[in-house]
ROPAZA-116430 format. One record per residue (C-alpha): residue number from 1; y, x, z. Coordinates in Angstrom, 1 decimal, padded with zeros to 4 digits. Layout:
% ROPAZA-116430
NUM  Y  X  Z
...
***
This chain:
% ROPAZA-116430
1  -005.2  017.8  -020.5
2  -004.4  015.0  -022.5
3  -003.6  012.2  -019.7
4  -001.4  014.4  -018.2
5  000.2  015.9  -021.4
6  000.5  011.4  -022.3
7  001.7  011.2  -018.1
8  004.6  013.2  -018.8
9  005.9  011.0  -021.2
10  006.1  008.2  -018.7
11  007.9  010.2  -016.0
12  010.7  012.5  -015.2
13  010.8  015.4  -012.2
14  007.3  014.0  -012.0
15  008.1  010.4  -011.4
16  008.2  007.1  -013.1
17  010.8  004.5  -013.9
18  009.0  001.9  -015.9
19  010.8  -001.4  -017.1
20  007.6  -003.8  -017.5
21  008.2  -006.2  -020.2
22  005.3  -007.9  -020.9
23  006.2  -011.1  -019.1
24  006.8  -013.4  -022.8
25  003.3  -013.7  -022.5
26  002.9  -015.4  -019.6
27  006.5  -017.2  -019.1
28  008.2  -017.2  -022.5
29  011.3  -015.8  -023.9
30  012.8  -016.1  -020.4
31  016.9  -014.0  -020.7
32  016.7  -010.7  -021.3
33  013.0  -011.0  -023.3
34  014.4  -013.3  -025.7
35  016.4  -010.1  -027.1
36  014.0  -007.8  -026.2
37  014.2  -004.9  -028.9
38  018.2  -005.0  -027.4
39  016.9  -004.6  -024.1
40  014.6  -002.1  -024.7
41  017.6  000.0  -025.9
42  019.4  -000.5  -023.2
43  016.9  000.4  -020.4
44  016.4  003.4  -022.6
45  020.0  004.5  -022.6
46  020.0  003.4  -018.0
47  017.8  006.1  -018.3
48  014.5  004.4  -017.8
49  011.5  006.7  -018.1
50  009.2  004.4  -019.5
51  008.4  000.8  -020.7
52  005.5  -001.9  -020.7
53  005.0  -004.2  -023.7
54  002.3  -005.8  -025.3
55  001.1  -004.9  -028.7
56  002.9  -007.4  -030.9
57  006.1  -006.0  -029.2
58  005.4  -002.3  -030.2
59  004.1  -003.8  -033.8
60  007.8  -005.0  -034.6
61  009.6  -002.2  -033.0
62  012.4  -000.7  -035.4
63  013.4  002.2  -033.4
64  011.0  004.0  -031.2
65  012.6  004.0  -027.9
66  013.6  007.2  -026.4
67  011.1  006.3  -023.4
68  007.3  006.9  -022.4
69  005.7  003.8  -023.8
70  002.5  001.8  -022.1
71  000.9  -001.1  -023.7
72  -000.6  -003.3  -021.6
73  -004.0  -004.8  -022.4
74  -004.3  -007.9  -020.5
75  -002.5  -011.6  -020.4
76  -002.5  -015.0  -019.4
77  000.1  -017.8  -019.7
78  001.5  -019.9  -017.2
79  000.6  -022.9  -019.5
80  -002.9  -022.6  -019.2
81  -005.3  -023.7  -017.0
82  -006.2  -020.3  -014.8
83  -002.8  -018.2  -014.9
84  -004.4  -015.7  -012.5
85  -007.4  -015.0  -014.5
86  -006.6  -012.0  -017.0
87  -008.2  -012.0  -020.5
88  -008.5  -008.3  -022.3
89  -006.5  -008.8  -025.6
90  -006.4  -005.4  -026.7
91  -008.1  -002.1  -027.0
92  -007.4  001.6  -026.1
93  -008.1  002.9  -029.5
94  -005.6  000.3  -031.0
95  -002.9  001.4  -028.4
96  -003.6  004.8  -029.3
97  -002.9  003.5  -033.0
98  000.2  002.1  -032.4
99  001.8  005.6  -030.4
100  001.5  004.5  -026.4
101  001.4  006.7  -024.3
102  -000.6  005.0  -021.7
103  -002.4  001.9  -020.9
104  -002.1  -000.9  -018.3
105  -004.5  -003.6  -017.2
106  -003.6  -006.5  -014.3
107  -006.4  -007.4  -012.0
108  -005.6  -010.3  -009.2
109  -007.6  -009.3  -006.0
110  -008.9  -012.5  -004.5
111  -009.0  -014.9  -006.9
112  -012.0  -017.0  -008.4
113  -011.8  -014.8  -011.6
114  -011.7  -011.2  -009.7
115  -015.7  -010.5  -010.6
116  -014.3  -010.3  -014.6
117  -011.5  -008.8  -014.1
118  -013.0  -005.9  -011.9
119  -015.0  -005.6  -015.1
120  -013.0  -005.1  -017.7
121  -011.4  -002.4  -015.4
122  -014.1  -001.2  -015.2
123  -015.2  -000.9  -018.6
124  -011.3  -000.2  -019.6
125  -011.2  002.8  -017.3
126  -014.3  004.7  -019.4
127  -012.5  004.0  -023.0
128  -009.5  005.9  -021.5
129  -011.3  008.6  -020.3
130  -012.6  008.8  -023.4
131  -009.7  008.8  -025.5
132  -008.0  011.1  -022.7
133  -005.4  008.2  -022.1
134  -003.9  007.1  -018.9
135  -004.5  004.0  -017.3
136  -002.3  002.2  -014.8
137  -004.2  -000.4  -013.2
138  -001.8  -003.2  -011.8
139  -003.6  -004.5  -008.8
140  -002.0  -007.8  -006.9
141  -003.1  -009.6  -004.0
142  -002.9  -012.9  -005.4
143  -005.4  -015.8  -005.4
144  -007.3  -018.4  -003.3
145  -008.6  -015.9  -000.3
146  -005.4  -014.5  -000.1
147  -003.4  -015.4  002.7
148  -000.5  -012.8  003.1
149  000.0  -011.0  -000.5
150  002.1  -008.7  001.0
151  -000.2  -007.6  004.5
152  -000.4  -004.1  004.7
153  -004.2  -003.9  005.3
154  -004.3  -006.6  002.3
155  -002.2  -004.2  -000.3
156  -003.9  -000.7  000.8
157  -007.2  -002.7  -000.3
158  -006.2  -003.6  -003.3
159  -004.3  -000.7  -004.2
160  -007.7  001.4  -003.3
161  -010.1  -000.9  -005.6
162  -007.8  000.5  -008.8
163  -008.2  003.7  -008.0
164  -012.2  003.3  -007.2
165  -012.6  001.3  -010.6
166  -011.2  004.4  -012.2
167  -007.2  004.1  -012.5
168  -005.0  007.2  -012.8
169  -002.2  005.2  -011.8
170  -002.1  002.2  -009.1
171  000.9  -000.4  -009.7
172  001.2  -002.4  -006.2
173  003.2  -005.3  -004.4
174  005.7  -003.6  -001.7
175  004.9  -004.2  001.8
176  008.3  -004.4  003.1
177  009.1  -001.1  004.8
178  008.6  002.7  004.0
179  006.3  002.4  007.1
180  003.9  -000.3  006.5
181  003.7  000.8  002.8
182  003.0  004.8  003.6
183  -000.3  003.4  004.6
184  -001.0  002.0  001.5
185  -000.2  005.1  -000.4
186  -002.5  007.3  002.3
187  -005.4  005.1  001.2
188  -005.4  005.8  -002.6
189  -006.3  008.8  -004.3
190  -004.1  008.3  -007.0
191  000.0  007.9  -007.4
192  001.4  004.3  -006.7
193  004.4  002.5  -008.2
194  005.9  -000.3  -006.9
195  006.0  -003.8  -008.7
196  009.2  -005.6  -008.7
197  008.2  -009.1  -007.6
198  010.4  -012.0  -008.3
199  014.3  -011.8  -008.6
200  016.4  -010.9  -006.0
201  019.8  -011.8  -004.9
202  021.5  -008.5  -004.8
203  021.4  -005.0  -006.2
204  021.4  -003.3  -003.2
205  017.8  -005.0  -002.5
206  016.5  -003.5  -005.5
207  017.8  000.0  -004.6
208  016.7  -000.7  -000.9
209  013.0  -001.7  -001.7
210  013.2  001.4  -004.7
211  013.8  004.2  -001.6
212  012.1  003.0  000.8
213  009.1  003.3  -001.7
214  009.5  006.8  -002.6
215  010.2  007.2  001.4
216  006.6  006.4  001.1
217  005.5  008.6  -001.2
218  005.7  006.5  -004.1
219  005.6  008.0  -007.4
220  007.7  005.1  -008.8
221  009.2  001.5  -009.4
222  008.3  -000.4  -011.8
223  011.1  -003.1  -012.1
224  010.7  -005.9  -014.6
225  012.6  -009.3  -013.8
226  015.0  -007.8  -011.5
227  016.2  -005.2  -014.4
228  015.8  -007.2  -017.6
229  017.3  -010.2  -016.5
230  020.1  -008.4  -015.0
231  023.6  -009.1  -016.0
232  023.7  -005.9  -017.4
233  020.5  -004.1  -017.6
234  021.5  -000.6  -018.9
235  023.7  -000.3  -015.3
236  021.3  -001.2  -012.7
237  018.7  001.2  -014.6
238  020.8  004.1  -014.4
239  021.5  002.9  -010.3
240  017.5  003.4  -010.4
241  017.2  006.5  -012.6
242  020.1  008.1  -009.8
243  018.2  007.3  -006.7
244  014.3  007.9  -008.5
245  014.8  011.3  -010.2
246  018.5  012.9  -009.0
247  017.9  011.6  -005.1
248  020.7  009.7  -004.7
249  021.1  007.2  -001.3
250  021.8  003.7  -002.1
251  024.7  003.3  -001.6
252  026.0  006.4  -003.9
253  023.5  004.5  -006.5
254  025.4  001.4  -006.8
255  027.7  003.1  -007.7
256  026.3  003.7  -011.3
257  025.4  000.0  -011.9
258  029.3  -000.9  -012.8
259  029.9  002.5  -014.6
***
């Protein structure tokens, strides 16, 4: 009872709309993160229905957003010397502490450091069980065996190892089509959101790659780059909140971004 009481926080009409924000870690104050308690009110007020920070971030916040939160539990930096390999730098009992509503952990699948990772999955997944908190597991193709990160048969692996290692909820890469990534969401027992990926030219390539997930049977998006580094952030949230929870088509959606 109490992930799903903690689920409901993240998601509206039973799905999610969470603005991941934990990239300072690993790139910097990079626009949009170097104001970040400003952008965090701002993808609250788009209508986002939750958001992703790391613990320092909800440490300093001066207004609880009005938003699920999810504190992620794992980092690296692009300035070291393995950015793929995820170190745990936080606990479930201290997110619980600090009011998240849920936890997140980022494994790369095919990388030199998976073995660890897996691990502390692993090991992650039993705290939250026994804390009754959910745990998104964000599972990437993304390493030295992998050749196409975003091959169907590639993702639908990866996705199913986060749900075997004990995920409630699988974040994924997007294969490209509603068709190709169907299969990925008929091989895991648990929902699946959609990861962003890097930023794209145009909002109605967001909004595209946003229905053609739920086509799929997504539960979600999970936008980070291509909504906080937006030219305006609060807009292109509400174009998602339109199409996620009230059903709207893309091209009714846009509408909302300049509103």
């Amino acid at each position: 009872m109490g992930k799903n009481l903690r689920i409901s926080r993240l998601t509206k009409k039973g799905r999610m709309l969470c603005i991941p924000m934990d990239h300072g870690v690993s790139i910097g104050p990079v626009k949009g993160l170097d104001t970040i308690y400003n952008t965090i009110q701002l993808v609250a007020n788009g209508g986002a229905s939750a958001i992703l920070v790391h613990k320092g971030i909800l440490k300093a916040l001066r207004n609880p957003p009005n938003t699920g939160v999810i504190m992620h539990l794992s980092a690296s930096t692009d300035l070291g010397p393995s950015p793929n390999r995820k170190m745990i730098i936080a606990g479930v009992e201290e997110a619980i502490r600090l009011g998240a509503d849920a936890v997140s952990v980022h494994v790369n699948v095919g990388c030199k450091d998976e073995p660890e990772m897996l691990q502390d999955l692993g090991l992650v997944a039993d705290e939250c069980d026994r804390w009754g908190m959910p745990l998104i597991a964000m599972m990437y193709p993304r390493g030295e065996n992998i050749k196409n990160p975003y091959d169907p048969d590639t993702v639908a692996h990866v996705a199913r190892v986060g749900a075997e290692a004990g995920a409630d909820i699988v974040k994924t890469v997007y294969t490209g089509s509603s068709e190709t990534f169907s299969r990925v969401v008929r091989g895991c027992p648990v929902p699946v959101v959609i990861a962003g990926g890097p930023k794209v030219s145009s909002d109605r390539e967001v909004l595209l790659m946003a229905k053609g997930a739920l086509e799929a049977g997504a539960m979600g998006v999970t936008f980070g780059r291509n909504v906080f580094q937006h030219s305006d952030p609060m807009g292109i949230t509400r174009a998602l909140s339109r199409l996620v929870f009230d059903g709207l088509d893309v091209e009714e959606a846009l509408k909302a971004v300049c509103q």
